[in-house]
VOGU-3710 file (C-alpha; in Angstrom, 3 decimals, decimal comma):
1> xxxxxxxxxx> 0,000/0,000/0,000  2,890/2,267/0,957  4,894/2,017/-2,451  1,739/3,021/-4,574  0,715/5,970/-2,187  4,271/7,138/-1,782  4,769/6,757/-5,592  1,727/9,424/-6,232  3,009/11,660/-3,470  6,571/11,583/-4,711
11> xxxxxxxxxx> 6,088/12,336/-8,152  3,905/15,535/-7,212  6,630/16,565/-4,204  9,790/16,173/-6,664  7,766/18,065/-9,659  6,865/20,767/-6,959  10,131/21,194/-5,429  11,839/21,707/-9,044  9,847/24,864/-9,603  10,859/26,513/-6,226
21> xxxxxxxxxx> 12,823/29,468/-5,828  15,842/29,133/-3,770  15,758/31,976/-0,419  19,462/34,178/-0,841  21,060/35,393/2,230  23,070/38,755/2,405  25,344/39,383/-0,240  29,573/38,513/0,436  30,136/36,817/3,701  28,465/36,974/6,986
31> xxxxxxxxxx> 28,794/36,700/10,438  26,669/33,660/11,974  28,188/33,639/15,288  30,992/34,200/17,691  32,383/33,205/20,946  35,511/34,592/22,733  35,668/31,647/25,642  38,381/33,171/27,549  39,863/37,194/28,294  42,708/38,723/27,076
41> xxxxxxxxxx> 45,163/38,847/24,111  47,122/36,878/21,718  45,393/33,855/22,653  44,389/32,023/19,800  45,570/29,614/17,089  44,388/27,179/14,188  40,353/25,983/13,691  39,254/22,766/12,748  35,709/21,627/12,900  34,303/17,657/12,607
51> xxxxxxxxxx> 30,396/17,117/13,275  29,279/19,730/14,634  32,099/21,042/17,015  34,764/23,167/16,278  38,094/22,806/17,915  40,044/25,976/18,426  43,627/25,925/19,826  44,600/28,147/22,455  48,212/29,778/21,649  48,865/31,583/24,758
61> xxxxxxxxxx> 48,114/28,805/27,861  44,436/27,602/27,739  45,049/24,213/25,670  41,968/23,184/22,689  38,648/24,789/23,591  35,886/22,543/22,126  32,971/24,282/20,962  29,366/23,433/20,141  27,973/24,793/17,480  25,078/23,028/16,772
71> xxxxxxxxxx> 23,255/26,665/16,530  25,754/28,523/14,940  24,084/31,289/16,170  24,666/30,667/19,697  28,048/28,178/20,042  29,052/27,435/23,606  31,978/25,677/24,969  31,517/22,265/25,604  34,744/21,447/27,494  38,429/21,623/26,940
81> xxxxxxxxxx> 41,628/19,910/26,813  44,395/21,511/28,881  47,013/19,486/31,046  48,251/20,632/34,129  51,047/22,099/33,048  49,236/24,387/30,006  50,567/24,620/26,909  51,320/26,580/23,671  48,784/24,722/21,723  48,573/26,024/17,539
91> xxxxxxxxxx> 47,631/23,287/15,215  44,812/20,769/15,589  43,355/17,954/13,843  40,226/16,119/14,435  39,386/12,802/12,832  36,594/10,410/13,993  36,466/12,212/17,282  40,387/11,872/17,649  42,138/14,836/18,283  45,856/15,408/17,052
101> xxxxxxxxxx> 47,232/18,948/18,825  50,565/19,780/18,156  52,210/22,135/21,384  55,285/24,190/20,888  55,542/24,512/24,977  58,846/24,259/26,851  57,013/22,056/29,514  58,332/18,366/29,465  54,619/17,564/30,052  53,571/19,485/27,131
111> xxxxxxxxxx> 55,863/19,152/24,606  55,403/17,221/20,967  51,564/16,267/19,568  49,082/14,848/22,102  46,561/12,450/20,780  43,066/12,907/22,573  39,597/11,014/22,874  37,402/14,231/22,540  33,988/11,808/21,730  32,833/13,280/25,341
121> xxxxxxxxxx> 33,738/16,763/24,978  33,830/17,801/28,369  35,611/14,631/29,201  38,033/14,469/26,895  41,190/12,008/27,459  44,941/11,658/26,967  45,530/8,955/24,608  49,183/8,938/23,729  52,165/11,729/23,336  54,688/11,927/20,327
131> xxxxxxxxxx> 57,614/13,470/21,942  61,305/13,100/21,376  61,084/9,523/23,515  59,264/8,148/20,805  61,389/9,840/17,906  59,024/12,729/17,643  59,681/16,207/17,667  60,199/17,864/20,748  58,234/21,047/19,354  55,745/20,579/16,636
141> xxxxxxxxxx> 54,495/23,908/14,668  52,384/21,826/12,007  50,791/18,461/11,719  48,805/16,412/9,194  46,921/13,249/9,039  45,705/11,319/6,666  45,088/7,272/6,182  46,166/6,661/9,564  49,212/8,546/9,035  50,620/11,483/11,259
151> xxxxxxxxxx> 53,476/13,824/9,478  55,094/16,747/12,089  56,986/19,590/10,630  58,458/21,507/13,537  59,699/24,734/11,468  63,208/24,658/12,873  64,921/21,673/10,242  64,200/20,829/6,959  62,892/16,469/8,268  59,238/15,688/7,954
161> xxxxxxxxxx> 58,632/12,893/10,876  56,002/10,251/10,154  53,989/8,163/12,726  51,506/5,365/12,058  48,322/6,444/14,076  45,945/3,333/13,502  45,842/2,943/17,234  46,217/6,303/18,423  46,916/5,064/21,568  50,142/3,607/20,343
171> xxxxxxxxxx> 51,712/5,743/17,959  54,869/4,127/15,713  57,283/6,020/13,925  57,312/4,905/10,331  60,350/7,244/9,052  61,988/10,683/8,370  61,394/12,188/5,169  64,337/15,557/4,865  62,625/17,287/2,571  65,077/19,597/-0,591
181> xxxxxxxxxx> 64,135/22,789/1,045  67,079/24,525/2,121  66,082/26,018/5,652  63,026/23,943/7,389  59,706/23,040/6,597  57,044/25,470/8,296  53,743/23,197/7,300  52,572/20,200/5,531  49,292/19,075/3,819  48,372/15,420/2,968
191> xxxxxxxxxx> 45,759/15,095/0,403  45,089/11,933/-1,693  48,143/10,153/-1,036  49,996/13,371/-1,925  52,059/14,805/1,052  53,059/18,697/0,467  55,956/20,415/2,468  55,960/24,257/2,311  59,727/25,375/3,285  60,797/28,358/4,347
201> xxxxxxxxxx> 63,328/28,163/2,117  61,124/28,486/-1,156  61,020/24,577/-1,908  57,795/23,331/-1,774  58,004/19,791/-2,606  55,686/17,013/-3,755  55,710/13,180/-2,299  54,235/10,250/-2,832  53,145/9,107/0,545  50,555/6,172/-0,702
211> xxxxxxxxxx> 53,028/3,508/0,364  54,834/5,056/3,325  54,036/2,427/5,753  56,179/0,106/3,812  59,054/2,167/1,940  60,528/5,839/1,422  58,348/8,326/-0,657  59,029/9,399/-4,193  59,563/13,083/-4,785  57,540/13,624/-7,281
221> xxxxxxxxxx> 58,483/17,375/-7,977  59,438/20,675/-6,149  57,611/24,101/-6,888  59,760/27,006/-6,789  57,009/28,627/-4,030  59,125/31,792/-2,863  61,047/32,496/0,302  58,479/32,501/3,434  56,689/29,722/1,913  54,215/29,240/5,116
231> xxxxxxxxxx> 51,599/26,839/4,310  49,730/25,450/0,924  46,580/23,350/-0,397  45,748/21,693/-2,638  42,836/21,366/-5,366  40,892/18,009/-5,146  41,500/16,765/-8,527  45,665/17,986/-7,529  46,425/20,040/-10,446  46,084/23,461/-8,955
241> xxxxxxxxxx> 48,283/24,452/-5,724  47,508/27,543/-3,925  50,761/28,719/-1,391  51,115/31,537/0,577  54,190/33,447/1,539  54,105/34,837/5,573  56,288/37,856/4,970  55,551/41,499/5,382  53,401/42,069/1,860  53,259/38,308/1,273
251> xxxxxxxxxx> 51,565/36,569/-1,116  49,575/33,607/-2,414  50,393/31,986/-5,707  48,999/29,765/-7,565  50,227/26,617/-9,463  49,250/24,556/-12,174  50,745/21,205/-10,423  49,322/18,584/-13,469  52,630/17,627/-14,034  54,332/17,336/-10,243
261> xxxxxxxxxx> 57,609/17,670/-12,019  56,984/20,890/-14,038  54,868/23,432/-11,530  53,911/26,488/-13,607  53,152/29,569/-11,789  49,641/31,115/-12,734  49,002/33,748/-10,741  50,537/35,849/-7,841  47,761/37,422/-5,154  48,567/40,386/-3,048
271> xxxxxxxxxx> 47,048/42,539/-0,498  47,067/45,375/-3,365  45,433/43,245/-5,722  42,855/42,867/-3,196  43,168/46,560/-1,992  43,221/45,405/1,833  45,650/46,533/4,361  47,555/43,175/6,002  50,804/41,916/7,559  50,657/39,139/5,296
281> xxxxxxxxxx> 48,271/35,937/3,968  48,358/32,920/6,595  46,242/29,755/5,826  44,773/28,943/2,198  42,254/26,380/1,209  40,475/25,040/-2,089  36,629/24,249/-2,170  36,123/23,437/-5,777  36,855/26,831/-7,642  37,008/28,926/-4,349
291> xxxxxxxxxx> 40,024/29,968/-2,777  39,795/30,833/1,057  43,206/32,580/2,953  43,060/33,801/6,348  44,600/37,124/5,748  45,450/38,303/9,090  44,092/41,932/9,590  42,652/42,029/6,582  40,285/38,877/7,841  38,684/36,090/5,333
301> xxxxxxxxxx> 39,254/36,424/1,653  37,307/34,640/-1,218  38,369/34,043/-4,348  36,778/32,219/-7,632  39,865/30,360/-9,385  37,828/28,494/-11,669  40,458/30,471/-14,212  43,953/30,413/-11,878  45,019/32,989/-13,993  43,053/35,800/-13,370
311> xxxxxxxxxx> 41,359/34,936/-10,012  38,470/37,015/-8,936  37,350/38,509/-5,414  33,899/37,308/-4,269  33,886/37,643/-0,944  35,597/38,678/2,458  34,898/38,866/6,299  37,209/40,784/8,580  37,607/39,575/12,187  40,005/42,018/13,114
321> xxxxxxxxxx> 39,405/45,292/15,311  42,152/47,874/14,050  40,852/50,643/16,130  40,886/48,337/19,611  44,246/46,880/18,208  45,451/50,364/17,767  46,379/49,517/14,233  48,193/47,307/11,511  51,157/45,764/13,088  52,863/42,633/13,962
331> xxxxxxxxxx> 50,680/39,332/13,774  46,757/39,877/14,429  43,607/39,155/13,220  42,577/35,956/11,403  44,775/33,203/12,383  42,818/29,952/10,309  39,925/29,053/8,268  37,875/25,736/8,342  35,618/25,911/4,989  35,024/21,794/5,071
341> xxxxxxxxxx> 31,603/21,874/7,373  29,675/24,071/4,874  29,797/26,741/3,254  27,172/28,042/5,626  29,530/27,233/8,338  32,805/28,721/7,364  35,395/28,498/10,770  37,572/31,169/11,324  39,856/31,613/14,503  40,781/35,194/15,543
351> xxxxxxxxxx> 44,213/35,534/17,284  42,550/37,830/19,827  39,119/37,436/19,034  37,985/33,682/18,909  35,643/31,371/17,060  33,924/33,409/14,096  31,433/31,358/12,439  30,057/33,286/8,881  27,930/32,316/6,510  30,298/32,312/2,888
361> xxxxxxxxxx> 26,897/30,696/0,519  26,699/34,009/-0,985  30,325/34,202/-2,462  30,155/31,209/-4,353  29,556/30,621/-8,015  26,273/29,632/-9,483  25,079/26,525/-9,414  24,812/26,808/-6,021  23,541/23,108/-4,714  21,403/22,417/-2,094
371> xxxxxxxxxx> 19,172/19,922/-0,409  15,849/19,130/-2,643  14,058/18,904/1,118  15,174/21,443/3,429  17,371/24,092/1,254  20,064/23,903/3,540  23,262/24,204/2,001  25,217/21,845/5,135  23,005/18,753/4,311  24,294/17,194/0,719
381> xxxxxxxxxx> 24,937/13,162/1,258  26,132/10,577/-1,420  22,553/9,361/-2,990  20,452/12,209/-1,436  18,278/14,571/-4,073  19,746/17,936/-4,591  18,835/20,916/-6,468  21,261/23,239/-8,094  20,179/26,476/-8,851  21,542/28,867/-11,125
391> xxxxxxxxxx> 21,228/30,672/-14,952  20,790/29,181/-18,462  21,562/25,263/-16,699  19,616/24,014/-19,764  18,010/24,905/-22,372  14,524/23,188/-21,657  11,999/21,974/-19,129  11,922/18,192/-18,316  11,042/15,761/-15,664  12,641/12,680/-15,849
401> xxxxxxxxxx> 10,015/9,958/-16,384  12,427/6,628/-16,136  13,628/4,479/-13,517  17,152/3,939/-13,771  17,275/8,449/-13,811  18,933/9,381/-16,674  22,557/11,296/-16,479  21,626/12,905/-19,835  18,011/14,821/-19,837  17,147/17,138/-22,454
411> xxxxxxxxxx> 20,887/17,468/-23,271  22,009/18,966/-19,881  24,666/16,546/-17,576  25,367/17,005/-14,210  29,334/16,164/-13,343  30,711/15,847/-9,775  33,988/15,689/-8,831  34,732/14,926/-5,381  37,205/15,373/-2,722  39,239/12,504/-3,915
421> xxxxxxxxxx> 39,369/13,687/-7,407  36,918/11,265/-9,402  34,346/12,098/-11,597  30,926/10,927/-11,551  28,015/11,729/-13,675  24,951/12,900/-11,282  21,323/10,919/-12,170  18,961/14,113/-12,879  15,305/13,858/-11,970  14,791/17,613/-13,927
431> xxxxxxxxxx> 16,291/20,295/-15,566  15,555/23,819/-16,338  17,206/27,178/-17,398  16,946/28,171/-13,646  17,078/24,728/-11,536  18,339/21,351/-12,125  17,571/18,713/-9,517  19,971/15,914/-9,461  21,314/13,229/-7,388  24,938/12,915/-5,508
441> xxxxxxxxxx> 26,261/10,101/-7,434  26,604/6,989/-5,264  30,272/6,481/-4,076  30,785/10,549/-3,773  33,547/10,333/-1,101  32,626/13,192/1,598  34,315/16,857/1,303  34,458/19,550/-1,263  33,086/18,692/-4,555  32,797/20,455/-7,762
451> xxxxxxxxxx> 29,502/20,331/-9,903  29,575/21,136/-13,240  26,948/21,867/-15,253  26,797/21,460/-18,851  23,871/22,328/-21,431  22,779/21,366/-24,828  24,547/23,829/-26,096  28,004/23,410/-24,932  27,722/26,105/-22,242  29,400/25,145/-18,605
461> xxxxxxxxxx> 28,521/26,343/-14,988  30,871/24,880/-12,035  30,120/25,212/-8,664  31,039/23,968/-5,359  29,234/21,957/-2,394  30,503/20,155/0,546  29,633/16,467/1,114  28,867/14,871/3,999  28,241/11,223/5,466  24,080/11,811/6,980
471> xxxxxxxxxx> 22,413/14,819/7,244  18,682/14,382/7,447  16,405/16,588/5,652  12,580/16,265/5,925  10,438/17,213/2,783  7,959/19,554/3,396  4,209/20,719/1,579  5,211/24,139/1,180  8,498/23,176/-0,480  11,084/25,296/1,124
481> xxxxxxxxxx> 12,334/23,019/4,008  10,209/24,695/7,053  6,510/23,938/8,192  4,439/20,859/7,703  6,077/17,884/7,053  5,552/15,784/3,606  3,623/12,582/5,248  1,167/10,583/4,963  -1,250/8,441/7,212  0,289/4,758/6,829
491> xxxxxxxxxx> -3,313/3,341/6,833  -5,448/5,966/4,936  -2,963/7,087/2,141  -4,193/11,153/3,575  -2,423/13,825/4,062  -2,511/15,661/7,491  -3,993/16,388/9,633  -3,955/12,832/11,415  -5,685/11,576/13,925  -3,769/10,388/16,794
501> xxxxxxxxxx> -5,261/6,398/16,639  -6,242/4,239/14,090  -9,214/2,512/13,413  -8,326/-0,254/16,187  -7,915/2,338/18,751  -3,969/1,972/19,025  -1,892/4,874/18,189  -1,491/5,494/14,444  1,116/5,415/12,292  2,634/8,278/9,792
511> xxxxxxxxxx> 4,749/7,778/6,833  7,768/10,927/6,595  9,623/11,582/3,612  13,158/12,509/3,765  16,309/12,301/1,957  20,115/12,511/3,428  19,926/9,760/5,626  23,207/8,601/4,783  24,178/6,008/1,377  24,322/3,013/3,684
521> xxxxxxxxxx> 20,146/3,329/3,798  19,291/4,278/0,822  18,239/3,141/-2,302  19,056/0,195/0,035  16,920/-2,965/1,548  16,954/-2,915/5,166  15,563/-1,021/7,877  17,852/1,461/9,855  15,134/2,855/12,445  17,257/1,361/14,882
531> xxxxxxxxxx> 19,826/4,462/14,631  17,392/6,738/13,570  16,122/8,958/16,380  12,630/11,011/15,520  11,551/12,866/18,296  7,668/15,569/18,289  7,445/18,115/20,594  11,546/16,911/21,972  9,837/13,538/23,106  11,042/10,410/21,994
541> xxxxxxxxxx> 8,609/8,555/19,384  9,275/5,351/18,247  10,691/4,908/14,732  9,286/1,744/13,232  11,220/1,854/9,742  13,517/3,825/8,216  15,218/3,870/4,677  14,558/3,726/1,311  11,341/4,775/0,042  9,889/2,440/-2,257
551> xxxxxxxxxx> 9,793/3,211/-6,100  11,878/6,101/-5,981  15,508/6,904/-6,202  17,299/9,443/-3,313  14,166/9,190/-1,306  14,178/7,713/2,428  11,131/6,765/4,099  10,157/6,521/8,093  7,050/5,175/9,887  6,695/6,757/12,857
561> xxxxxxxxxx> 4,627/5,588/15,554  2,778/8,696/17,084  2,960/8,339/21,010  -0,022/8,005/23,104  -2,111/10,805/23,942  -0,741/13,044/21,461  -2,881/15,786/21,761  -4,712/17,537/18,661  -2,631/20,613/18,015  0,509/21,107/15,688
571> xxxxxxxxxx> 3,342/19,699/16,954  7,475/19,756/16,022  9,103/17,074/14,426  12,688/16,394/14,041  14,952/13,292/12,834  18,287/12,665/13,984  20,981/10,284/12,734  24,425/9,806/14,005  24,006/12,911/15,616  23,190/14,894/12,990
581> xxxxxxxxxx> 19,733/16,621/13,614  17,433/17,353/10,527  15,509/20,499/9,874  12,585/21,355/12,159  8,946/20,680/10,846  5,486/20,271/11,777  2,918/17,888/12,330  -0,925/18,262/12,374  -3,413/16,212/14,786  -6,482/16,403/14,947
//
């Protein structure tokens, strides 16, 4: 009974939704929300952010303040890690809940990277210390992990120092890798079983790190970077590598890295080119086309480099006070930038300032993707149903009337690249000269992606999203992701309202349509209510089924048992996965 009823209802949802007009926020960049846990100056280092915590590291004594930002609105500190002795704390990593913090501090206590258990983030837990008793550095500027892998750079020698971190509780050294660069290596990046090295030096060199466990990398080039080569990223697909010089009117450049062994410079960035006022550029980062450098006093900068030749300004958010700082000098202002949550939920760490959270949607290049259900920009998962909107996508109107969805529909294709560089064609469900709505491809690994859009007539449109493992969103009647909730009665086949029983007197049952559960339950058999939380009015109601939704590709299903006594009134409605907490809806009863 389901499949037919939810085959009638989808069809007239999806059809709906693809007409909808996407909400914009402010123009350039804005501020979402800020928190400045502890007084006084020169305090803070690097950002990083997993789930829905960021971690920002405390450069003056307080250790890694862990902050929930659920609402990014309101964040509030959640706990910290600080031993007993404090600590010079500047770089941090978080993977799967497992924090890597590198310490520069003179302490023997504090000294070296401390791995830590921050799952309970007010409890969080020593795991293990890399220190110079276990071949580590004794002070570590800059770390990177990747595949289980730990690299320190301690910007005193040219020697890269690699740890195997599969149990982080038990870190092995693996190797040294001495790098060409003539002074010492300030940071490193590890990205696709690429490691990269900036050195002070100028060298910036290329490795092969896919086999490092087991044998020595290859150097697989060396980019002439500059002196005061600070820190670098790299593009997914690794042809384009963005590095900044830290140096008093420092730069970032750009390379065309396609051939490791012959880097060709493309363009060179400045603070006049931008016509801001800064000490220098610190941290860069690729999303897709978009370039993101913490610029000091000058704050966030955005660039499009979908042409590294001539990138363009789009955006920029200054966390710096220049009047309270009493003006441009010295290091201040924007320390890091996290851009990997969302592009609604851009980190940025102020050295005296704290946690800045902004909202960066609006400097991006059209298509702009977001979630078919709830609009949100933060909630695009492998197999979920997306819409992209943007200008002359295609060339027609069509809805997609076959099951296997096409990847060709009315001449328009839909191409996603993801964070590990491959290329998928996305399944479209309809296209548009304004909207397409599409699919993530199935096996889109999570991070930045680049979607490309390309019409009939040859004409290309490439934006960015960020991917990520579950993030519920509910469907709902008036198509824009807020109000009532796209469900049915499980017995009837109606719409809401819905009587709290059935016809046997026991509570009744509602069908809820979704997508972004997560690829592992969907277009799946099985039922994953078991780790799917729903709760009405913040009470726990009991989820019968979840996952696929029969008939349909990218859409998840849940029957929800309504609890007992719900009274007759409009309720809220919210489904939570692995933590991740879908956008708010309602619920009639009558």
């Amino acid at each position: 009974m389901l499949a037919s009823l939810y085959c009638r209802f989808a069809a007239a949802v999806l059809l709906t939704l693809a007409l909808s007009p996407i909400v914009h926020a402010d123009h350039n960049v804005r501020l979402r929300g800020h928190i400045d846990p502890f007084p006084g100056d020169f305090r803070y280092g690097d950002v990083w952010g997993e789930g829905h915590f960021a971690y920002l590291a405390s450069y003056s004594g307080y250790g890694i303040m862990i902050i929930d930002i659920s609402d990014p609105a309101l964040p509030v500190l959640a706990g910290y890690y600080n031993p007993p002795e404090g600590g010079r704390f500047q770089d941090v990593v978080v993977i799967n809940g497992i924090g890597y913090f590198s310490t520069e501090s003179f302490g023997s206590g504090t000294t070296g990277v401390h791995v830590v258990d921050v799952r309970d983030p007010a409890h969080p837990r020593l795991l293990s210390q890399i220190t110079t008793a276990n071949s580590g550095f004794q002070w570590v500027h800059e770390l990177a992990v990747g595949e289980g892998i730990l690299y320190e750079a301690d910007s005193r020698t040219p020697t890269v120092k690699v740890f195997d971190v599969a149990n982080p509780a038990a870190p092995v050294f693996v190797r040294d890798i001495v790098t060409t660069d003539p002074f010492f290596i300030h940071a490193i990046s590890v990205i696709n079983g690429r490691l990269y090295t900036s050195g002070w030096g100028g060298h910036t060199d290329i490795y092969d790190v896919r086999n490092i466990r087991t044998g020595p990398p290859a150097l697989l080039g060396t980019v002439d970077s500059g002196d005061r080569s600070h820190s670098s990223w790299v593009s997914s697909d690794g042809r384009l590598l963005a590095s900044a010089r830290e140096t008093t009117n420092g730069d970032v450049r750009l390379f065309d890295i396609s051939n490791p062994a012959r880097p060709v410079l493309r363009s060179t960035i400045t603070a006049q080119d931008l016509g801001i006022n800064a000490l220098s550029p610190h941290n860069p980062y690729l999303v897709g086309n978009l370039l993101f450098v913490s610029w000091y006093q000058a704050g966030l900068q955005v660039l499009n480099v979908s042409n590294p030749s001539a990138p363009v300004y789009v955006g920029s958010y200054d966390t710096f006070d220049e009047e309270a700082a009493g003006g441009i000098r010295g290091f201040a202002g924007n320390w890091g930038v996290y851009p990997f949550l969302g592009l609604d939920r851009v980190l940025l760490s102020d050295m005296d300032g704290g946690l800045f959270i902004v909202d960066a949607t609006d400097a991006t290049p059209l298509p702009r993707t977001v979630s078919a259900a709830s609009f949100n920009p933060d909630s695009i998962v492998a197999k979920s149903i997306v819409a992209a909107f943007g200008v002359n996508l295609a060339s027609t109107t069509l809805v997609a009337n076959t099951i296997p969805l096409p990847t060709l529909l009315g001449g328009t294709t839909v191409r996603v690249i993801d964070s590990r560089g491959i290329e998928r064609l996305a399944p479209l469900y309809f296209v548009s000269p304004a909207q397409i709505n599409y699919q993530i491809p199935e096996g889109t690994a999570d991070g930045p992606a680049s979607v490309t859009v390309t019409g009939s007539d040859g004409r290309t449109a490439s934006g960015v999203t960020i991917v990520t493992s579950v993030a519920p969103a509910i469907f709902t009647t008036s198509q824009n992701g807020q109000g009532e909730a796209a469900a049915i009665d499980a017995f009837t086949g109606r719409s809401g309202p819905f009587s709290a029983t059935g016809s046997n007197g026991m509570p009744n049952i509602i069908a809820l349509f979704a997508t972004g559960l997560g690829a592992d339950a969907t277009d799946v058999d099985g039922n994953f209510g078991g780790d799917v939380a729903v709760t009405i009015d913040r009470i726990a109601a009991s989820t019968l089924y979840a996952g696929r939704a029969p008939g349909f590709t990218g859409l998840n299903q849940m029957n929800i048992l309504l609890p007992m006594g719900i009274s007759a009134m409009t309720h809220s409605l919210v489904v939570t996965r692995h933590g991740v907490a879908s956008n708010t809806v309602t619920i009639a009863i009558k």
